[in-house]
C-alpha positions in Angstrom: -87.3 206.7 182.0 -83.7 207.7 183.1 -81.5 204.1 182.9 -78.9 203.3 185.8 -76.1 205.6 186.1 -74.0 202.3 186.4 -71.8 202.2 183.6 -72.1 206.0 182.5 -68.4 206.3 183.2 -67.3 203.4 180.5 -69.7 205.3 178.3 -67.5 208.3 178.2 -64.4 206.6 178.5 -64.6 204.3 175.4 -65.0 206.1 172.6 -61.8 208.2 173.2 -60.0 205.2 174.6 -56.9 204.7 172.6 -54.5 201.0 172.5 -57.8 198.6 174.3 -57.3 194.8 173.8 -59.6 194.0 171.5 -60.8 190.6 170.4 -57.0 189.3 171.3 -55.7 192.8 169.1 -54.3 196.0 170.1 -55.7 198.8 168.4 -52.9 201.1 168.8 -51.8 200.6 165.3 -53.9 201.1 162.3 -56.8 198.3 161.9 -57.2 196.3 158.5 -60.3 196.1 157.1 -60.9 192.5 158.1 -60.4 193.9 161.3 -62.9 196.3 161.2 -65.5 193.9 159.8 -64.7 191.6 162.8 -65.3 194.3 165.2 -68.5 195.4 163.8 -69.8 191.6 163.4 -68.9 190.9 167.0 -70.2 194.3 168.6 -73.9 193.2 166.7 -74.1 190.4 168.1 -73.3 191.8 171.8 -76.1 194.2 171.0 -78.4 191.6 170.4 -78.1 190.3 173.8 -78.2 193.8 175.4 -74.5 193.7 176.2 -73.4 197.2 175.3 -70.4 197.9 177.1 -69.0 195.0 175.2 -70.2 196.0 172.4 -68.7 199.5 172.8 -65.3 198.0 173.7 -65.1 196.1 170.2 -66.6 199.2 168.4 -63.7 201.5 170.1 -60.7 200.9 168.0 -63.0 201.0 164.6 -64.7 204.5 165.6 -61.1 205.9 165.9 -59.7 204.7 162.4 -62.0 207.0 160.1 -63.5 206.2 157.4 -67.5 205.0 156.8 -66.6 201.9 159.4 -65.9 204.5 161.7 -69.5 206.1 160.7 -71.1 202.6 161.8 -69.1 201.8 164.6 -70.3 205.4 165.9 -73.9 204.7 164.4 -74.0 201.6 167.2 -72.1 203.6 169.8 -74.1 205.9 170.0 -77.2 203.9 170.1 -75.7 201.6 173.2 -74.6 205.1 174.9 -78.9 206.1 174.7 -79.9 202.8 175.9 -77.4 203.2 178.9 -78.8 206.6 179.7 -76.2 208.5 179.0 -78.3 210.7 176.7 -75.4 213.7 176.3 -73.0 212.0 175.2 -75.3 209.9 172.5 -76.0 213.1 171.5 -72.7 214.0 171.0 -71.5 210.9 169.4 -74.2 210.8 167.1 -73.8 214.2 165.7 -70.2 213.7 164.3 -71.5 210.8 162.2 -71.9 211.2 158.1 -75.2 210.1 157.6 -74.2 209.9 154.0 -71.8 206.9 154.7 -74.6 205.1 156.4 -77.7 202.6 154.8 -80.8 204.6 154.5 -82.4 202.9 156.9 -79.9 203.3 159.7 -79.4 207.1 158.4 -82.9 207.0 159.1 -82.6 205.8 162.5 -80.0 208.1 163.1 -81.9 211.3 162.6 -84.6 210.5 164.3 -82.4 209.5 167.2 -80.3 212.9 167.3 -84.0 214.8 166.7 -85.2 212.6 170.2 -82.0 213.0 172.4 -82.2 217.1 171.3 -85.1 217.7 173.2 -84.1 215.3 176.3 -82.8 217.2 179.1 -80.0 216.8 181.7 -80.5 214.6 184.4 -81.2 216.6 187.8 -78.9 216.4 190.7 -81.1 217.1 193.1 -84.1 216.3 194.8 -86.7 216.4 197.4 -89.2 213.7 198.5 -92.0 213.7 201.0 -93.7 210.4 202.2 -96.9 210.3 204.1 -98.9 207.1 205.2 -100.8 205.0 207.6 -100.5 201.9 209.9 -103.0 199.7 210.9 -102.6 196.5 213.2 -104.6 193.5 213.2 -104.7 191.0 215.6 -101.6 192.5 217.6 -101.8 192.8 221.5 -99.7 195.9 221.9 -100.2 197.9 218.9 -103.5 199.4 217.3 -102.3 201.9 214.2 -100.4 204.9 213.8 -99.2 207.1 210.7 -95.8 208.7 209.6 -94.4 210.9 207.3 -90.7 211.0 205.7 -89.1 213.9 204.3 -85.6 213.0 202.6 -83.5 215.2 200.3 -81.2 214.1 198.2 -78.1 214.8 195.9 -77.3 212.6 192.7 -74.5 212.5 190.1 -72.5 210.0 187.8 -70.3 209.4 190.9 -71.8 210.8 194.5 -74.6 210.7 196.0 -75.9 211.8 199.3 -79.2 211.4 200.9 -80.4 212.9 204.1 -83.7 211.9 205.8 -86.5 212.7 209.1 -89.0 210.6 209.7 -91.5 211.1 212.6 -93.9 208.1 213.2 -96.9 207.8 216.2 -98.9 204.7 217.1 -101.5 204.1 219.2 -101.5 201.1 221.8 -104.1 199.2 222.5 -104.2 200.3 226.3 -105.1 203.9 224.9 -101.7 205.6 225.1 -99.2 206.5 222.4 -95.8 205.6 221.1 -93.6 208.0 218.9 -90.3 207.8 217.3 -88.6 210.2 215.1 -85.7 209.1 213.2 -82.5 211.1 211.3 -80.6 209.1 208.9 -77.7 210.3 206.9 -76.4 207.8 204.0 -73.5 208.5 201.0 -72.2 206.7 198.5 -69.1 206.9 196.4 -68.7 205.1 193.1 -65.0 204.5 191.7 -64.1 203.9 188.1 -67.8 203.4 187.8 -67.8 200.1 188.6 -67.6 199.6 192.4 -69.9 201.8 195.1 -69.1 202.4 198.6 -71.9 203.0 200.9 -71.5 204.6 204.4 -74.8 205.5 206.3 -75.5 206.8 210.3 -78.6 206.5 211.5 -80.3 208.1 215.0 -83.7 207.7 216.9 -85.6 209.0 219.3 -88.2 207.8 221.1 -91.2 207.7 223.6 -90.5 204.1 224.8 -87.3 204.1 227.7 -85.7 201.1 226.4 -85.5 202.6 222.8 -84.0 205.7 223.4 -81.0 206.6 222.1 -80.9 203.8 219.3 -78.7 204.2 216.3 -77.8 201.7 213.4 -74.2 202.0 211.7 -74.3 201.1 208.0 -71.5 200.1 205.5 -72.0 198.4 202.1 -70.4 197.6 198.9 -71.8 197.4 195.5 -70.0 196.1 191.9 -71.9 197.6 188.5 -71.6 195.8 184.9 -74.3 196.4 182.1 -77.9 196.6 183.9 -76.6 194.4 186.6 -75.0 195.0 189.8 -74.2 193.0 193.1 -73.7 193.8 196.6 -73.5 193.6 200.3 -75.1 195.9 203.4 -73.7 195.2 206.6 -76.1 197.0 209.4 -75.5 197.7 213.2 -77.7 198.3 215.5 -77.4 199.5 219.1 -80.3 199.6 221.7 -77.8 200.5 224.7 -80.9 201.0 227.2 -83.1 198.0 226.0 -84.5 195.2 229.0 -82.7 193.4 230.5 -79.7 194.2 229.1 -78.0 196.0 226.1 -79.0 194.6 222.8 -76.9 194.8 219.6 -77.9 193.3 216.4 -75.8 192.4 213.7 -77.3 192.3 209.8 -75.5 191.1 206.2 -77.7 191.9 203.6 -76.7 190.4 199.9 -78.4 192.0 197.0 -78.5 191.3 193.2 -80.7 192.9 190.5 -80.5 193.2 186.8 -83.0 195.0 184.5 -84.0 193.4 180.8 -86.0 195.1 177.9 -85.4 198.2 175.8 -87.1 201.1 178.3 -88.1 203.4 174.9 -89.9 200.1 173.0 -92.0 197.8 175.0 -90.7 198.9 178.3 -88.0 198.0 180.9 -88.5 194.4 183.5 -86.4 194.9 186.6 -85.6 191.9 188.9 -84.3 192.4 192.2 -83.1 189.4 195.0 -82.1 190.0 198.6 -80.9 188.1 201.6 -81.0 189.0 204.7 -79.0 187.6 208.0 -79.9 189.3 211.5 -78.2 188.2 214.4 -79.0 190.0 217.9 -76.8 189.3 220.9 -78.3 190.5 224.6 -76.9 188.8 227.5 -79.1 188.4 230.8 -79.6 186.2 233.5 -82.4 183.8 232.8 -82.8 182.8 236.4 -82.8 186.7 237.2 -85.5 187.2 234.4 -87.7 184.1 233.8 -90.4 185.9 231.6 -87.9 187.5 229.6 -87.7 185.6 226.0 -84.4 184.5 224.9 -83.7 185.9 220.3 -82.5 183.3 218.1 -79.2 183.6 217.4 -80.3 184.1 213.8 -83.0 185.1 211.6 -82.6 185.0 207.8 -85.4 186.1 205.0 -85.4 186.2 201.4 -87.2 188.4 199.6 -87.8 188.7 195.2 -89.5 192.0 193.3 -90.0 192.7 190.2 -90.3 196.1 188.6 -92.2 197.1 185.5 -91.3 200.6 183.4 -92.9 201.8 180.7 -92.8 205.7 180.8 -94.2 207.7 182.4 -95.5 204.5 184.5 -93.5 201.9 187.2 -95.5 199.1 188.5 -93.6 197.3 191.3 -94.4 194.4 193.2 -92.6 192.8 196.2 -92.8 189.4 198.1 -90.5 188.0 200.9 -90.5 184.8 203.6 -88.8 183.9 206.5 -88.4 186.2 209.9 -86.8 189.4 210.1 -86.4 191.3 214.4 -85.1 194.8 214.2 -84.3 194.7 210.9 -83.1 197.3 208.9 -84.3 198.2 205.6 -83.7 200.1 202.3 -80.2 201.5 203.7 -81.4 202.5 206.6 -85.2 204.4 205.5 -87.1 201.6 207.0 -86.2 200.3 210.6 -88.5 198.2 212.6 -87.3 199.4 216.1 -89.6 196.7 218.3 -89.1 192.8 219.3 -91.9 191.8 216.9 -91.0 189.2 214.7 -92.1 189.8 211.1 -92.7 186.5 209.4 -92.8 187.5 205.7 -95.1 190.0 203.4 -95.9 191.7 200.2 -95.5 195.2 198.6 -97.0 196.6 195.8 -96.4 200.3 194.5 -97.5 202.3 191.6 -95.1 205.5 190.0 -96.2 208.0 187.5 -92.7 210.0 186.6 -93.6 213.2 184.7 -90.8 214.0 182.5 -87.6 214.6 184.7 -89.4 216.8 186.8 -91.2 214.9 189.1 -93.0 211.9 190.0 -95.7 210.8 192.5 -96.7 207.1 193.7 -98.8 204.7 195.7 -97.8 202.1 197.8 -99.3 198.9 200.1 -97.1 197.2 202.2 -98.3 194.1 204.7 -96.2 191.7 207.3 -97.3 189.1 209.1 -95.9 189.0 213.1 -95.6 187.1 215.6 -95.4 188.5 219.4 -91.9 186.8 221.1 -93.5 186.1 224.3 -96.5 185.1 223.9 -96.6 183.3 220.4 -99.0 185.2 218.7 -99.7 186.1 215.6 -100.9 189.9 213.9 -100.4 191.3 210.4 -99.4 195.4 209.8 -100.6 197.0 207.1 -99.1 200.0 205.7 -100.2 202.3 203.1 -99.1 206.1 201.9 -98.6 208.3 198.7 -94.8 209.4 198.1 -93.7 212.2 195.7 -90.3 213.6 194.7 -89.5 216.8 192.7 -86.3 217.3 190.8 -84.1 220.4 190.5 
């Protein structure tokens, strides 16, 4: 399992740091030996509670001094570096330390980590992914089922990333003819200091149906990284410039947290993710001009909870949300449901074997209640595919 590239950049950074404020000190100038001790003591205890770029901060100004502190302050450096993925650099770390200076049993721990991390390879920029799966309405008075298939490519490092995407879909009405859309979606994201990302995403569609044609969504987003944690916001916009009666935009904020607990080499790694989502669509039409046309809300919100079990080569994933989502826009822009159908809450449930860094290949089952705007009624879509990606 490959941990969040999140704080990979405060990995590097602190061991060579040189004059941090540390623990209300300056290690610019030599450290006594009280010092040290205090260091040590308080970087333990920030292990203990999986908090390892504090940990690394106090171990900073005692892994430049020298000496067999500086062995130990290394020793736990190097450990926090491997549990924060950066598995190149806990390499490194760990080789300059004097096992001799260490307790056999973290000398023992020690060579058994460098003997691990020797044989783990470097992460792999890119990728390619292919998605294929099914649709199947129930209950709906439009729409029967359908399939898709997505294939995305994408480019990864420490600091960029970049992901491109086409996704053809059909689906069969239940009058006997078909509806298609094909979608392009191009989404990057810049991280800065290793701390804050910037997201930037375009998104285009085709499509069978009049009133859809020529749709597009603009994304922009923002996340903040500490630890295993981060925090963000999406904001989505959609155009439908040719939609009935009148041109439709929709407005989405989408606030995310997630956080991830668990050592992902012992008993495996517990993921927790939390979203909210706000969509607001604006048309403007004459009512008298179009009685039968049903007025949106001015706002529909959802929340939505997952939780995400690792234990490599295995991920378990499972998914619930509640409220009402109408054109919403989903995953950055991968999943968009391009129709006036009002989805009224759902599971997902999805099932990862990663082999090595080389590849891996999933299931997934997806399923939304709806509810049809004009007439009041109420269906249920059920999605289901296999996904893999290979790494280069």
């Amino acid at each position: 399992m490959r941990c969040s590239r999140s704080v990979l950049l405060a990995c590097r950074l602190i061991p060579i740091s040189i004059g941090f404020v540390l623990g209300g000190s300056v290690y610019a100038r030599s450290m006594t030996e009280s010092e040290k001790k205090s260091s040590i003591a308080r970087a333990k205890k920030e292990i203990e509670r999986d908090h390892c770029v504090e940990a690394m901060l106090d171990l900073a100004g005692v892994a430049k001094s020298g000496g067999p502190e500086a062995d130990t302050a290394n020793f736990y450096i190097a450990q926090c570096q491997d549990k924060l993925g950066d598995y190149a650099l806990s390499y490194e770390t760990a080789s300059r330390i004097n096992p001799r200076s260490l307790p056999t049993n973290q000398g023992a721990t020690l060579k058994a980590l460098i003997e691990r991390l020797s044989t783990v390879p470097e992460p792999k920029p890119w990728s390619i992914s292919a998605v294929a799966g099914s649709l199947t309405f129930s209950g709906d008075q439009n729409l029967k089922d359908g399939y898709f298939y997505d294939l995305m490519a994408s480019y990864n490092t420490a600091s960029t990333s970049v992901t491109v995407d086409y996704e053809p879909a059909s689906i069969k009405l239940v009058d006997g003819s078909d509806y298609s859309q094909t979608q392009m979606l191009i989404v990057a994201e810049q991280r800065f200091i290793d701390a804050i990302g910037v997201k930037l995403g375009y998104r285009t569609q085709s499509s069978s149906a009049s009133t859809l044609s020529g749709a597009y969504n603009i994304i922009a987003g923002a996340r903040w990284f500490h630890d295993m944690t981060q925090v963000g916001m999406t904001y989505a916009m959609s155009k439908y410039p040719k939609y009935y009666p009148a041109n439709l935009d929709v407005n989405q904020i989408t606030g995310n947290f997630s956080t991830a607990f668990g050592n992902a080499f012992d008993w495996g790694l517990l993921g927790l993710d939390l979203k909210y989502h706000n969509i607001a669509p604006q048309m403007t039409f004459s009512k008298s001009k179009y009685p039968n046309v049903t007025a949106f809300k001015s706002a529909y919100t959802s929340t939505e909870i997952g939780l995400r079990y690792t234990l490599s080569p295995i991920s378990l994933a499972l998914s619930t949300w509640s409220g009402e989502q109408v054109f919403a826009v989903l995953g950055d822009g991968l999943v968009v449901w391009s129709n006036s159908t009002v989805h009224k809450g759902g599971q997902k449930l999805s099932l990862d074997y990663f082999y090595e860094t080389s590849a891996t290949i999933g299931l997934f089952y997806a399923k939304d209640s709806l509810e049809n705007t004009s007439t009041n009624s109420t269906a249920s879509v059920t999605a289901l595919g296999l996904n893999g990606t290979f790494f280069f």
